[in-house]
N, C-alpha and C positions, 0 to 999 in steps of 0.2 A: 683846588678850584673853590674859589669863595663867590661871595653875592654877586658878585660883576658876569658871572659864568651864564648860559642862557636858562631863565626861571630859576637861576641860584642853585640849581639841584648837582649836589658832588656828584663824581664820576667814583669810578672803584675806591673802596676808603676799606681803611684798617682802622677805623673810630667809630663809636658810637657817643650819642649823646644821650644821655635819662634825665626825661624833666615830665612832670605832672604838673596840672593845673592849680595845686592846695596843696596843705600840707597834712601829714599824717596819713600818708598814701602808701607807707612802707617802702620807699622809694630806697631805702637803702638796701632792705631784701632783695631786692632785684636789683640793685646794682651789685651786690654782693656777690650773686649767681653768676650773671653775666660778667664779671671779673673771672669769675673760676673757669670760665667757660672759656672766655679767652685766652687765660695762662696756657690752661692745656691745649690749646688747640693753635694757637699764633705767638710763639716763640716770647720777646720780651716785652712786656707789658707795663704799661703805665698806666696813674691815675691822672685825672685832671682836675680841677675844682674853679669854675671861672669865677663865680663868686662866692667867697669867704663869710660864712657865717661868723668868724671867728670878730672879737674886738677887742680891744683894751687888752689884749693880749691875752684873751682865750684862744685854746685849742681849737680845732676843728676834729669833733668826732669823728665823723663821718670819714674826715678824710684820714685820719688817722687809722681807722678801724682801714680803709681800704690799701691803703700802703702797707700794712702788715701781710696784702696777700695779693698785691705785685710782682712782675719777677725784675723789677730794676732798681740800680742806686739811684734815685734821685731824694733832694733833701727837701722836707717839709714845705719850705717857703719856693722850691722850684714849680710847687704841684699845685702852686695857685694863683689866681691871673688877679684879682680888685678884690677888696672890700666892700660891702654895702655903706659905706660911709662916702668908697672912692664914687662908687654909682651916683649918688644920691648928687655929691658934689656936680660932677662933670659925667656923663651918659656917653658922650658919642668920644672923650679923651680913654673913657676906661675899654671901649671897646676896640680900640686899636689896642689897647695895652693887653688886653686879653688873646686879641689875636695873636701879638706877639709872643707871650707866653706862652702861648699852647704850641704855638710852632718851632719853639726851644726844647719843650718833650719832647716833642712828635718824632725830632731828630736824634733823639735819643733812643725810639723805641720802634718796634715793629706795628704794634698797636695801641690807642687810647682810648682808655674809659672815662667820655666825661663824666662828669655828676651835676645838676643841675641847681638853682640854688632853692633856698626853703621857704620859702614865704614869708617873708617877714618885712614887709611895706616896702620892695624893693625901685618902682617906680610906676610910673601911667602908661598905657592904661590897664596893664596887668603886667604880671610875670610873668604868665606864659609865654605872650608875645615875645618880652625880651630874651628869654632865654633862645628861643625862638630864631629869633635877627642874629646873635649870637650862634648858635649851631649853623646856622646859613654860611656865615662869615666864618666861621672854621673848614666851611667842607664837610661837616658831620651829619651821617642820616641820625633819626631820632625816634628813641623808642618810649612812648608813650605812655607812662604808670597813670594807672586813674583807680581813685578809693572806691570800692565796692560798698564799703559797710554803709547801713543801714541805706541803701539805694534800692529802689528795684531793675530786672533787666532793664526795663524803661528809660530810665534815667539813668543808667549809667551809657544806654548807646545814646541817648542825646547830649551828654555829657562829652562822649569823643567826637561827638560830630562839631561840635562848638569849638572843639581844642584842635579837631584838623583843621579847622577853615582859618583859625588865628595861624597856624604853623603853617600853612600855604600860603596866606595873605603876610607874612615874613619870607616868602619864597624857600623855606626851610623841606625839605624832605621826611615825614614820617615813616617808618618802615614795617611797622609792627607795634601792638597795643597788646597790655598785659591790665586785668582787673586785679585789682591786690582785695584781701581784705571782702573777698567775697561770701556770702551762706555756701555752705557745702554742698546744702541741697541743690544750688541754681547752678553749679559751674558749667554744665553742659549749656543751659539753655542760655549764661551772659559770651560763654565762649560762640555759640553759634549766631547770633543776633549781632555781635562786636564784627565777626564776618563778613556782616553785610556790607561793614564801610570798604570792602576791597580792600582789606590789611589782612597777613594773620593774625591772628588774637589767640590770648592765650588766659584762664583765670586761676588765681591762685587762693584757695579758701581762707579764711582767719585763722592763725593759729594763736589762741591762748598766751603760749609761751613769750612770742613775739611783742606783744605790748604790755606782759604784765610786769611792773618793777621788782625787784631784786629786793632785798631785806636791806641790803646797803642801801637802795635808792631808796627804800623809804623812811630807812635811818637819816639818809642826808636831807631830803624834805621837811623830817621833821624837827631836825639837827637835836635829835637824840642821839645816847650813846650807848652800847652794848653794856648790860646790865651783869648778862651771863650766859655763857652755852659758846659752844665753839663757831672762833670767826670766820670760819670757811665756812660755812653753811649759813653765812651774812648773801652767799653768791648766787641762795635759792629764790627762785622767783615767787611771788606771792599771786597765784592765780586767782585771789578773791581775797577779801576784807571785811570782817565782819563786826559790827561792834556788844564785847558780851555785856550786856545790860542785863541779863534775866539770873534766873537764879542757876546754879552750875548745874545741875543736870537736866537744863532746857535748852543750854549752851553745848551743854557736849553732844545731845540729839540731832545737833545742825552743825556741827563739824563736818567740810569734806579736806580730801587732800589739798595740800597747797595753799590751805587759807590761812591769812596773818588774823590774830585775834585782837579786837583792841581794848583792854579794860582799864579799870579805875587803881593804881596802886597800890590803893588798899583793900580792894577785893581779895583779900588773900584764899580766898574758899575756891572764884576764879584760879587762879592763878596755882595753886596745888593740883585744881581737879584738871587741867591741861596740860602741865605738865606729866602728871601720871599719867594721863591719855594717853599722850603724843609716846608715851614709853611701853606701852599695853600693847599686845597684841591684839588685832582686830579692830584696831581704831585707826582713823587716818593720820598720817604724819602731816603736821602743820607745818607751813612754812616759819613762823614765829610768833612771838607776843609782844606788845605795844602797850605798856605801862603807863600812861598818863595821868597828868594832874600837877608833875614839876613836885610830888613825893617819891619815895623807898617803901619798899614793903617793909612791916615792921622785923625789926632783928633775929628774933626767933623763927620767922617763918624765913628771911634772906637763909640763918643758919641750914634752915632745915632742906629750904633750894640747893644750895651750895652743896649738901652732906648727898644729896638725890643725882649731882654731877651731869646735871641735862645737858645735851650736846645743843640741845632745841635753843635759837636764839631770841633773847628775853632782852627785850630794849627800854628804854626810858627815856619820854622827854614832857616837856614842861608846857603844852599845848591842854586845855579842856577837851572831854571825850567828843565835843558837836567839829570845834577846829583840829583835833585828830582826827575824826575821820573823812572830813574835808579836804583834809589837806591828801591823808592818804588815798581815796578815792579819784583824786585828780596828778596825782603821781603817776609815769608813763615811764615806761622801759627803754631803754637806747639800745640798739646793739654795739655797745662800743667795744672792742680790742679787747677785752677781759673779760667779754659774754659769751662764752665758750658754747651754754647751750642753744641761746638767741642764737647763733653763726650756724650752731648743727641744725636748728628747724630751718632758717632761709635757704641755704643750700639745698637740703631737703626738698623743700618747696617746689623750686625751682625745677631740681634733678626729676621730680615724680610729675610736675603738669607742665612743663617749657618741654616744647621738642628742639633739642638743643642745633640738629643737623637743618631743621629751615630756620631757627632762628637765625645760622651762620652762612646759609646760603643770601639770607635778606644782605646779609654786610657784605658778603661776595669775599671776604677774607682770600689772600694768599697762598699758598702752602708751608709752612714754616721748615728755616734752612737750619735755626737749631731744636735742641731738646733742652728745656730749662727745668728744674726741681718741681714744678710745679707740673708742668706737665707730665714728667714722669709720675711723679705721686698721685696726679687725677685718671691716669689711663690704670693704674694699681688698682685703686676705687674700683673704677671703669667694668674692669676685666674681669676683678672678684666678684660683681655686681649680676655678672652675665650670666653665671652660672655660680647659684649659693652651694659655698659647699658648709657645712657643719664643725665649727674650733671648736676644743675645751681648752677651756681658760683655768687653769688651775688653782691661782691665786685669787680664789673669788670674793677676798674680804678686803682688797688693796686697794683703796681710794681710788687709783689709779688706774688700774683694771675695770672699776667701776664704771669713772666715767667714759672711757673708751670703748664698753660697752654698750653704755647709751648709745652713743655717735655712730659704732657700727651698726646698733640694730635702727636707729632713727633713719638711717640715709640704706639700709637695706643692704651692705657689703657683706655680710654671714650670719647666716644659724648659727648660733652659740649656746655651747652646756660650760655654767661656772660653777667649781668644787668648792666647797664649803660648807659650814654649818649654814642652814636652808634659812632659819629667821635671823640671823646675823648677817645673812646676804643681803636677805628681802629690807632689815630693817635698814640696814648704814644706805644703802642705795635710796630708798624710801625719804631719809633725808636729805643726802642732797641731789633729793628728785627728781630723781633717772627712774626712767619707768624700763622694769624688767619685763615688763608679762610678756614680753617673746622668747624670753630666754629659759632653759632648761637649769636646772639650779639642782645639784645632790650632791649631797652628806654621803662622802666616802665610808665614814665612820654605820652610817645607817644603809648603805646602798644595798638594795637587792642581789647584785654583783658581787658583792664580796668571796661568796664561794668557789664563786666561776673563777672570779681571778685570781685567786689564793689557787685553787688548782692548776690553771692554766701558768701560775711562774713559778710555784713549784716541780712542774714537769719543765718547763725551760731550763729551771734552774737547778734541775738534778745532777748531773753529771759537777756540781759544785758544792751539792753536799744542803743541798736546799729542800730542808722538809716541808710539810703544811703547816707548821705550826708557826715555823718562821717565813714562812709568802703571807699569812695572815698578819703578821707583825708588817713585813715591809710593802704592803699594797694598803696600810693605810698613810702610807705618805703619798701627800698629793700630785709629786712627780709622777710615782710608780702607778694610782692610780690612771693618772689622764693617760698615761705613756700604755697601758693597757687597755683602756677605752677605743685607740687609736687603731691599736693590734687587732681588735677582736670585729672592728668595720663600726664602730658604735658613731663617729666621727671620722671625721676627714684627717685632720692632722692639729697639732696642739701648740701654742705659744704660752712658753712660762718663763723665770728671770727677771721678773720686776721687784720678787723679795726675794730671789735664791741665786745661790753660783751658778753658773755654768755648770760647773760642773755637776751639781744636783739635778741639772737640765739632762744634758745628756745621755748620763749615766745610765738610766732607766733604760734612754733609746737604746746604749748599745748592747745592754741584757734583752733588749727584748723586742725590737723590728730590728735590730741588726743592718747592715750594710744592702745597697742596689747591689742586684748583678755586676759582676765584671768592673768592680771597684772594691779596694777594701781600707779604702781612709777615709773617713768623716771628717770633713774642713768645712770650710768658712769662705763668704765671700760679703764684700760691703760694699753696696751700689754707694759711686762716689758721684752724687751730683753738682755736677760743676755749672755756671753759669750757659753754656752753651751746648752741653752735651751732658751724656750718664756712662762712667767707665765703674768695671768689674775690679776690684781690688781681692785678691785671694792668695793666703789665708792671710787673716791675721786677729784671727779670732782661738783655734783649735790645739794648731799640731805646732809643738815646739820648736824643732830643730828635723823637720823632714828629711827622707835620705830621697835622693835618686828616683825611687820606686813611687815615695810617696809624693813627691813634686809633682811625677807625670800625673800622679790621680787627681792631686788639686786641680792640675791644671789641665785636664780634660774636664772635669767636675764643673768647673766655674766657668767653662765654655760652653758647655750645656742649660749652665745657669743662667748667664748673660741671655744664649739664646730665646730661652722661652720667656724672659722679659723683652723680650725687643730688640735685643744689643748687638750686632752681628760682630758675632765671634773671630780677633784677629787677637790673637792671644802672644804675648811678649813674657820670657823668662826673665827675670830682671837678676842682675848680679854688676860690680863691681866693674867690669869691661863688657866691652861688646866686641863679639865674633871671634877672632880666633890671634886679639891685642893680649889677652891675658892668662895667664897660667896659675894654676894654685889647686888643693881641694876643693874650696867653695866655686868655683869658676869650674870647674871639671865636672864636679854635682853637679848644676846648671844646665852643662853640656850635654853630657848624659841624660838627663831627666827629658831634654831637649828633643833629641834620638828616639826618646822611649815613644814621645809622643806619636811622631812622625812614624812611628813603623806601628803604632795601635790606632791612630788615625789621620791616613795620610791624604784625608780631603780638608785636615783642619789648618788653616792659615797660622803657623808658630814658626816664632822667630825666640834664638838664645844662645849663647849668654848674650845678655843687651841690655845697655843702662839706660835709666827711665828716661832721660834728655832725650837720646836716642829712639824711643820707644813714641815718644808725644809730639813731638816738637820736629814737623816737616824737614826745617831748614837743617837740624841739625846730624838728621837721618841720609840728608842729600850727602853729608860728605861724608859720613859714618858708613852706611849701609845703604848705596844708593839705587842697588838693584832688590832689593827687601819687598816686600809687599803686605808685611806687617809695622818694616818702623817708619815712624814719623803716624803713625795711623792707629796706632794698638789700639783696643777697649776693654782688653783685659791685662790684667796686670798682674803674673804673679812671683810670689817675693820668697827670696828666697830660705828666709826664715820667719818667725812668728815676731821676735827683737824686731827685724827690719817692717814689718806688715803694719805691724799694731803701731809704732812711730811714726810711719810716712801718711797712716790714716790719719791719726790725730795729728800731724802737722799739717796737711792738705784743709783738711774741717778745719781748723782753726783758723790758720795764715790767709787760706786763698778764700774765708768764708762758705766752704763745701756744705751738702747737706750729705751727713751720711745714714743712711740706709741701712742698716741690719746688726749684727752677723745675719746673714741667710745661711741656715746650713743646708749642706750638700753630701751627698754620697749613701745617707739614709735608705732605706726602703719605705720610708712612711713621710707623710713632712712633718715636722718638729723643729720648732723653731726658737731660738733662746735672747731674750731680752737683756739689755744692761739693769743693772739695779736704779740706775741714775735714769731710766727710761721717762723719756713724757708723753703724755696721752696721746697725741700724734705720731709717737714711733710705735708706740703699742699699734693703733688702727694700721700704719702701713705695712707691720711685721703679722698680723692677723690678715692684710688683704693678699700679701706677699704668700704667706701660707695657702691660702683659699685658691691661690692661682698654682702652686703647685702641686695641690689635690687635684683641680682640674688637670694636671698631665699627667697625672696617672693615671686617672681614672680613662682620658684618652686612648695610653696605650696600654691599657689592658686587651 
């Protein structure tokens, strides 16, 4: 239903459109949110972008940053209707062509996120308006970003009174208004005053993080180049800017975190006394230094930098200290596709001041017919979110660990203790600028604990021949510590495997919380998410060559699993034939294991021996197994060796573009949960939220 419909106003929509009146209104923050919000909650998702900031063949950030967290194929140049060139041109030709475009997604997707365009002289008599006319003519209701900053309540409700009466007078529908960019102190009273216009409103404070540039950004501004210090911590944001003119111990009294410093090159007295800072304890860690003047520091002192190996990044460019700091001072942040922590604060934002269930009521949203990757992984968030349970992270020195702890304690998914040395943690973290002070941080080496648990596994471990002298030895490896933490109620359950085997993983688990009741295999399952759905894969992570015995365990284990993520449990034995076409050892194991189930739990839906075609694929079940009531339907899957697991996972992830999920391990009495080495910060968060939800069901049914 477009402008022709009566007063323009769509009828039920699966689209939203986000436009503000100016620009620098944070408008990607909250489209950002409200993309997350819709993945998880309305099946396949799209982006739209009716007008292209993009020219001469730039990119469009924005829309790029938001297609990374989409759940559909669509390709760059699908997801955007004119250019501000095509507008400028012809107005009333780009808008049929916009129409058109957007209703090429539309039909691709359950839902669409428009994004509005950004100010930049687009036509008379504003941009509002047109985006405006635009939303109308899609059928899209429209949610309102308006900048907070430096506004008072005042002016910012006459501010949306101004923008609804244009987006009325386009016949467009507003649904709801969000303040970006507000004082902290005011949220309550810009939230309740924005009320008055008969919308919900919702405001979301300033964060820092969100506009201040990166040390790359303000390298490329000043198209300097890396001097020295590691370039990954190019990716830290520089929350202030300071320039050192004074003598260096007046400069290092007004040092805080985050701040980039800008001196003369040959200040070398600067330039020693900061870098030694930034490496001292009890000083703040800088985001970097800004060498100007288009010199080198002299060679002796470069020597003496170099021999010092600062991680702290040290740039150089060829601007005067007045146009270096000019230039840096007016440098602004993007959250583009590689702002990992810009993406954790928006989200953030959002998740802690939007009330996400009337924002979704405003849209009137559908009920979605599948489960996409994204949704799965936001309800994981979700659930661990609901009730904090407590992880040790054991590997508290790994980059990698680090950042994902940021993320989980930024967006609030778990209490966390990381092992490590305490100023080796506090410091790598400190530079690239994850703030720990919620997190628990101890030195195995130094813990209080040590005696307790040096007694506590040498009394497990006696009947092995295990004195105090040697539990004091192996309770300072960080496995066997957290894996003791765990035992002793100190935490919830542990996630390590980002720098160790597996097997260093488990190992601990099974000296010492040992196996659940009424199970005695430790296996594995990998949530497989597929485009339209999430199946259980089990094992293919653990147990070799399984007998009989241990198949039934898996495969009640990964039934229980599936369950308490959401999956209902319709569990398929997989082997080589299905039902009673084939004969052999491996096909009798199967069968058996099959049996086992069914007489240990005979309300659990299994079907076996049954080949995976069989197992998934409706039509093929109809001539296969047509009175079945697990095939053609499975959601769980399990294989009949670790050979056949671990290949059909990584073919599935690869071929069909699967996201997979875990190992999650199962059969435990504690949760413990074991990382690949090749981990990324995003499987870390969903294998720490995945954990935090299985604490939650024990602690249930205690």
């Amino acid at each position: 239903m477009g402008a022709d419909s009566p007063e323009g106003l769509p009828g039920t929509s699966s689209s939203i459109y986000i436009a503000s009146p100016e620009g620098d209104t944070g408008k990607s923050t909250i489209a950002l949110g409200a993309l997350h919000l819709l993945a998880a909650t309305g099946g396949r998702v799209g982006v739209f972008r009716p007008i292209s900031r993009a020219a001469s063949g730039e990119r469009d950030y924005i829309l790029e940053l938001l297609m990374e967290h989409d759940s559909v194929e669509l390709s760059y140049d699908e997801c955007i209707g004119v250019t501000y060139e095509d507008v400028h041109s012809d107005p009333e030709a780009t808008l049929a062509e916009i129409v058109d475009r957007f209703h090429a997604v539309e039909e691709q997707c359950d839902s669409v996120l428009v994004i509005g365009s950004d100010f930049t002289d687009v036509a008379s008599p504003s941009e509002l308006s047109f985006n405006a006319r635009i939303a109308a003519n899609l059928g899209t209701p429209m949610l309102l970003a308006l900048k907070a900053a430096d506004r008072s309540p005042d002016e910012i409700v006459s501010l949306a009174e101004v923008c609804l009466s244009e987006i009325r007078g386009e016949h467009a529908q507003a649904v709801a208004l969000i303040a970006n960019r507000c004082d902290p102190d005011d949220l309550d009273t810009i939230r309740e005053r924005l009320e008055g216009t008969g919308l919900p409103a919702w405001a979301l404070p300033e964060d820092p993080v969100l506009v201040a540039p990166t040390m790359n950004e303000l390298m490329t501004a000043l198209d300097g180049e890396l001097f020295s210090g590691d370039r990954e911590l190019l990716d830290r944001e520089a929350l202030s800017v300071m320039v050192g003119g004074m003598t260096a111990e007046h400069i290092l009294e007004r040092l805080t975190d985050g701040v980039a410093v800008i001196a003369p090159a040959d200040r070398s007295d600067v330039l020693l006394a900061l870098v030694t800072a930034n490496a001292a304890q009890g000083f703040p860690k800088l985001s970097g230094i800004i060498l100007n003047g288009g010199i080198k520091p002299h060679p002796m002192i470069e020597s003496l930098v170099e021999g010092l190996r600062p991680a702290l990044p040290i740039i150089t460019c060829e601007q005067g200290t007045y146009e270096t700091a000019r230039t840096a001072a007016h440098a602004r942040g993007r959250v583009g596709v590689e702002s990992v922590r810009k993406i954790d604060a928006a989200l953030t934002l959002m998740e802690n001041h939007v009330d996400s269930d009337s924002l979704l009521d405003k849209l009137r949203l559908s009920a979605p017919t599948v489960v996409t990757p994204q949704m799965f992984e936001y309800q994981l968030v979700a659930r661990a979110k609901s009730d904090r349970k407590r992880i040790v992270l054991p590997e508290g020195t790994d980059d990698r660990i680090l950042r994902a702890s940021g993320r989980l304690l930024r967006r609030g998914v778990a209490d966390l203790t990381l092992l490590g040395n305490v100023d080796e943690v506090h410091s790598r973290a400190q530079e690239l600028g994850i703030d720990l002070s919620d997190a628990e941080v101890i030195d195995p080496q130094k813990s209080e604990h040590r005696e307790q648990f040096a007694q506590t596994y040498a009394d497990l471990r006696a009947h092995k021949g295990v004195n105090l002298d040697r539990a004091h030895h192996v309770i300072s490896d960080v496995s066997y510590f957290g894996t003791l933490m765990v035992h002793a109620g100190m935490v919830d359950g542990m996630v390590s495997g980002a720098a160790h085997t597996t097997a260093h993983t488990i190992r601990p688990a099974f000296e010492i919380v040992k196996t659940t009741e009424g199970v005695s295999t430790v296996s594995s399952v990998f949530f497989m998410c597929l485009a339209d759905r999430v199946l259980a894969y089990g094992d293919c992570a653990i147990v070799p060559d399984p007998s009989a015995e241990q198949l039934a365990d898996i495969a009640i284990s990964s039934a229980a699993t599936a369950s308490q993520f959401g999956i209902e449990p319709r569990v398929a034995l997989l082997s080589y034939s299905t039902g009673e076409s084939g004969s052999g050892a491996d096909v009798d194991k199967v069968r058996e294991a099959t049996e086992l189930v069914r007489d240990r739990d005979p309300d659990l839906l299994v079907e076996g021996p049954i080949q995976y075609d069989a197992a998934v694929e409706p039509s093929v079940a109809k001539s296969k197994m047509p009175d079945s009531d697990v095939a053609g339907r499975a959601t769980v899957l399990v294989f009949p060796d670790l050979n056949t697991g671990n290949n059909t996972y990584k073919a599935v992830q690869r071929s069909a573009g699967a996201v997979a999920i875990g190992p999650v391990l199962q059969g435990l009495a504690a949760p413990i949960n074991d990382l690949s080495r090749g981990a990324l910060v995003s499987d870390i968060v969903n294998t720490v939220a995945i954990t935090a939800i299985q604490a939650q069901a024990l602690a249930d049914n205690r």
